[in-house]
N, C-alpha and C positions, 0 to 999 in steps of 0.2 A: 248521438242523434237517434231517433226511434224512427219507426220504419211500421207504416201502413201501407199495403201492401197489396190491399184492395178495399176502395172505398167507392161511394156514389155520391161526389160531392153536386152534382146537377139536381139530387132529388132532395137539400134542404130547400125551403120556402126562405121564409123570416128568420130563419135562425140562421142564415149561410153568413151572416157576420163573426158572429160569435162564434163559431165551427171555425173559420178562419183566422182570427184572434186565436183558438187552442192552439192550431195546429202550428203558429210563431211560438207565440210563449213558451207550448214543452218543446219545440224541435221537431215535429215530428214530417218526414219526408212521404207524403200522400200522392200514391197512383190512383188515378179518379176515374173509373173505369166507364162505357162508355154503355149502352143497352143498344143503341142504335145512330139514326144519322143527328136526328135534333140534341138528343144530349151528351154527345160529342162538339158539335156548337157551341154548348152551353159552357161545356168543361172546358175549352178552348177561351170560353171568357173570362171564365171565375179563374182558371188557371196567371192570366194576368195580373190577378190582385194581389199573388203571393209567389213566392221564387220555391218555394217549399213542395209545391202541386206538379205533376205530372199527368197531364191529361191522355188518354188511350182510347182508340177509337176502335170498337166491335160491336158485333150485333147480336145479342142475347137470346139462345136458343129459343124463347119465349116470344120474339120478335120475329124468329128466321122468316114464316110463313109468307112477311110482308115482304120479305129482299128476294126470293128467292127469282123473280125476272126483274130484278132492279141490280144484280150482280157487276155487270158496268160501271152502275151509278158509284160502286164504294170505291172502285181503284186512286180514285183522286184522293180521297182520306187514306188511303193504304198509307200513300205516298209521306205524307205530311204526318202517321203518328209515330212515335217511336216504338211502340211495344202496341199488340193486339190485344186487346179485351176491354169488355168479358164475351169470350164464345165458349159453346161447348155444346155438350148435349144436357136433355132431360128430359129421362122416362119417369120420376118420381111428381112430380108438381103438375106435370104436361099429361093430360091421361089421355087426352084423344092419341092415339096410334097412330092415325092419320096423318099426323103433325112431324111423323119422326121423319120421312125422307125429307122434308125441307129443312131440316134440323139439320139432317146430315149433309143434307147440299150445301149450305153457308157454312157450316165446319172445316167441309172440307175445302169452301174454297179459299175461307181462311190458313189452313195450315197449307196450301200450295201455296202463299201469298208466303209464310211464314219461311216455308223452305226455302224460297226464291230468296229472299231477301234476307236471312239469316236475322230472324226477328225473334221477341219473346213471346211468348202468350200466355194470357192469363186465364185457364179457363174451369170452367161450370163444368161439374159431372152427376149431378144430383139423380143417382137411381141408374148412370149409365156408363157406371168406371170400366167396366171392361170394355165396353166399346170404345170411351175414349183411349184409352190405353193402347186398344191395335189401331185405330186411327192416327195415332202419334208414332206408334213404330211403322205404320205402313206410311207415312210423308218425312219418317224421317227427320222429326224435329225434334230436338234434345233442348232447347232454351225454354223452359216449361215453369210457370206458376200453377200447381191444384190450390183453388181456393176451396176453404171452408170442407176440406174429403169430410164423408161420414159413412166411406165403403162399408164393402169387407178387407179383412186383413188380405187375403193371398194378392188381391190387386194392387194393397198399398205397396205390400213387398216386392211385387214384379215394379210397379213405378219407382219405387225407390231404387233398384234396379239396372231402372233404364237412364236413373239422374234428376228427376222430377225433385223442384221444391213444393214446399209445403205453406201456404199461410195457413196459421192460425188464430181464428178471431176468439169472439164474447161466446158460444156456446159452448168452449174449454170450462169456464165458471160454473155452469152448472149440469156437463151433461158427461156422466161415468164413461161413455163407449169415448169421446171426444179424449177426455183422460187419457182412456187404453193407448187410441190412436197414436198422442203425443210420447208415449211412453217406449214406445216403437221406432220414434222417427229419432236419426241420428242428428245429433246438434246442426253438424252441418248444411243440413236440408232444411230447415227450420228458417221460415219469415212469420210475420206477424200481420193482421189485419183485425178489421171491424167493422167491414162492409157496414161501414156507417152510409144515412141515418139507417137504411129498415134492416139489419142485420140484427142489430139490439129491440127492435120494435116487435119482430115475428117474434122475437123469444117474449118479452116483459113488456108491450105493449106502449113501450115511450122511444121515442126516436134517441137512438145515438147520438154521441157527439163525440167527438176527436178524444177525450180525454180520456176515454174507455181505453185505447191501448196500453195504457198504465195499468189499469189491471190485468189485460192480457200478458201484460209479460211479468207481473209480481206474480199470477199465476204458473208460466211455464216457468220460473224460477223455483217453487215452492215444488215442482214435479220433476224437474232435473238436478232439485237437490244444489242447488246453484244461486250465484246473486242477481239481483235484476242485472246489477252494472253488467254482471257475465252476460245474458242474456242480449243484451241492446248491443253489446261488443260483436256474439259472434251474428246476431243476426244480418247487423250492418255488414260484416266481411263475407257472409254470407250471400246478400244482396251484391256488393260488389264482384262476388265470383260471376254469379249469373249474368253481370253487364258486359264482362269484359271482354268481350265480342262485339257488342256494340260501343264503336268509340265515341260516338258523339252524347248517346247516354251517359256514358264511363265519365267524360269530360264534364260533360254538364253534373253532376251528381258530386265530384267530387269538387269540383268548382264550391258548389253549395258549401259540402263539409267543408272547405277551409274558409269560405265567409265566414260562417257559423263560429268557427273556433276561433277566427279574427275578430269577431261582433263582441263585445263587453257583456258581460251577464248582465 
């Protein structure tokens, strides 16, 4: 099975058919990550059409401004996702300053949310890795997706560190420091994504679609010197390290893989 790791399946249009048809056909096990409260909704529906989706509910540093006295409002979705994201900070894309303490208010009350309930989260650090970094050791949460890092090295090395995985998407194809980054990270810590559709769209201007993880991992195979087959092998054991804390993920997830391996090609 292949393993997407962070996607936004709420922001295809027209095309959320056929994204959903890839993501049967290759196998591919898709966290559909959430920006806020409407397309957590949304993901919560598309999620029904396919047993393959795992919908996650968090509010995108991008967003925070609007939650930060609506904080209440989210405990009920707390309750009901299984894994948090996408939260995080960002000082890179975010340039008003102004913007950071609400940033940092809905982060952090994500990761108390995260401690208390021993949850995963998925999150965003674009331009703000060292901050996320001691906000992670100051709440104390070790069950950690970085989507998409494009740090500096000393931070990647302190997160790796402290246990942090890693996805990585479509800008391994074509971006050398992305290269570097992979070439650093040990197998172990390795998931995969393609923050489909606009992951592939900010780069090459066409919306993603599910099929792209296939070359994300013919890529990191071609950089670790290794097979795809290796590659889908240990990211999946890889993913299942990081569940198995959570049991009802753990159950549900492997539930799937033995449908899967029961299902006829």
């Amino acid at each position: 099975m292949l393993i997407d790791a962070h996607a936004h399946l709420d922001r295809y249009d027209d095309t959320l058919d056929e994204a959903i048809e890839q993501i049967n056909s290759n196998r591919i096990f898709t966290i559909s990550n959430s920006m806020d409260i409407p397309s957590y909704e949304r993901n919560l529906k598309i999620a029904q059409k396919c047993r393959l989706i795992l919908p996650t509910f968090g509010v995108h540093p991008w967003n925070a401004p609007q939650y930060t006295h609506r904080l209440n409002d989210l405990k009920a979705y707390l309750e009901r996702s299984a894994m948090y994201g996408e939260i995080g900070l960002d000082y890179f894309f975010v340039g008003d300053v102004s913007a950071y303490p609400a940033q940092r208010e809905v982060f952090e009350f994500f990761l108390r949310a995260a401690a208390k309930h021993n949850k995963i989260v998925n999150i965003h650090t674009k331009g703000a890795e060292a901050d996320v970094l001691h906000m992670l050791q100051q709440y104390k949460v070790r069950h950690v997706i970085v989507h998409w890092y494009s740090g500096p090295f000393d931070v990647l090395r302190s997160m790796l560190s402290f246990g942090v995985y890693f996805s990585i998407g479509v800008e391994l194809l074509r971006s050398r420091h992305i290269q570097a980054i992979v070439r650093e990270l040990p197998m172990g810590q390795i998931l995969t994504e393609t923050d489909n559709p606009g992951g592939y769209d900010s780069l090459e201007g066409v919306a993603g679609m599910p099929h792209l993880i296939l070359d994300v991992v013919g890529k990191l195979a071609e950089l670790k010197e290794t097979t795809v087959e290796q590659i889908m092998l240990s990211v999946q054991s890889n993913f299942v390290q990081l569940i198995r804390n959570a049991p009802s993920l753990r159950d549900s997830f492997l539930r799937v893989c033995d449908e899967l391996s029961n299902d006829t090609p």
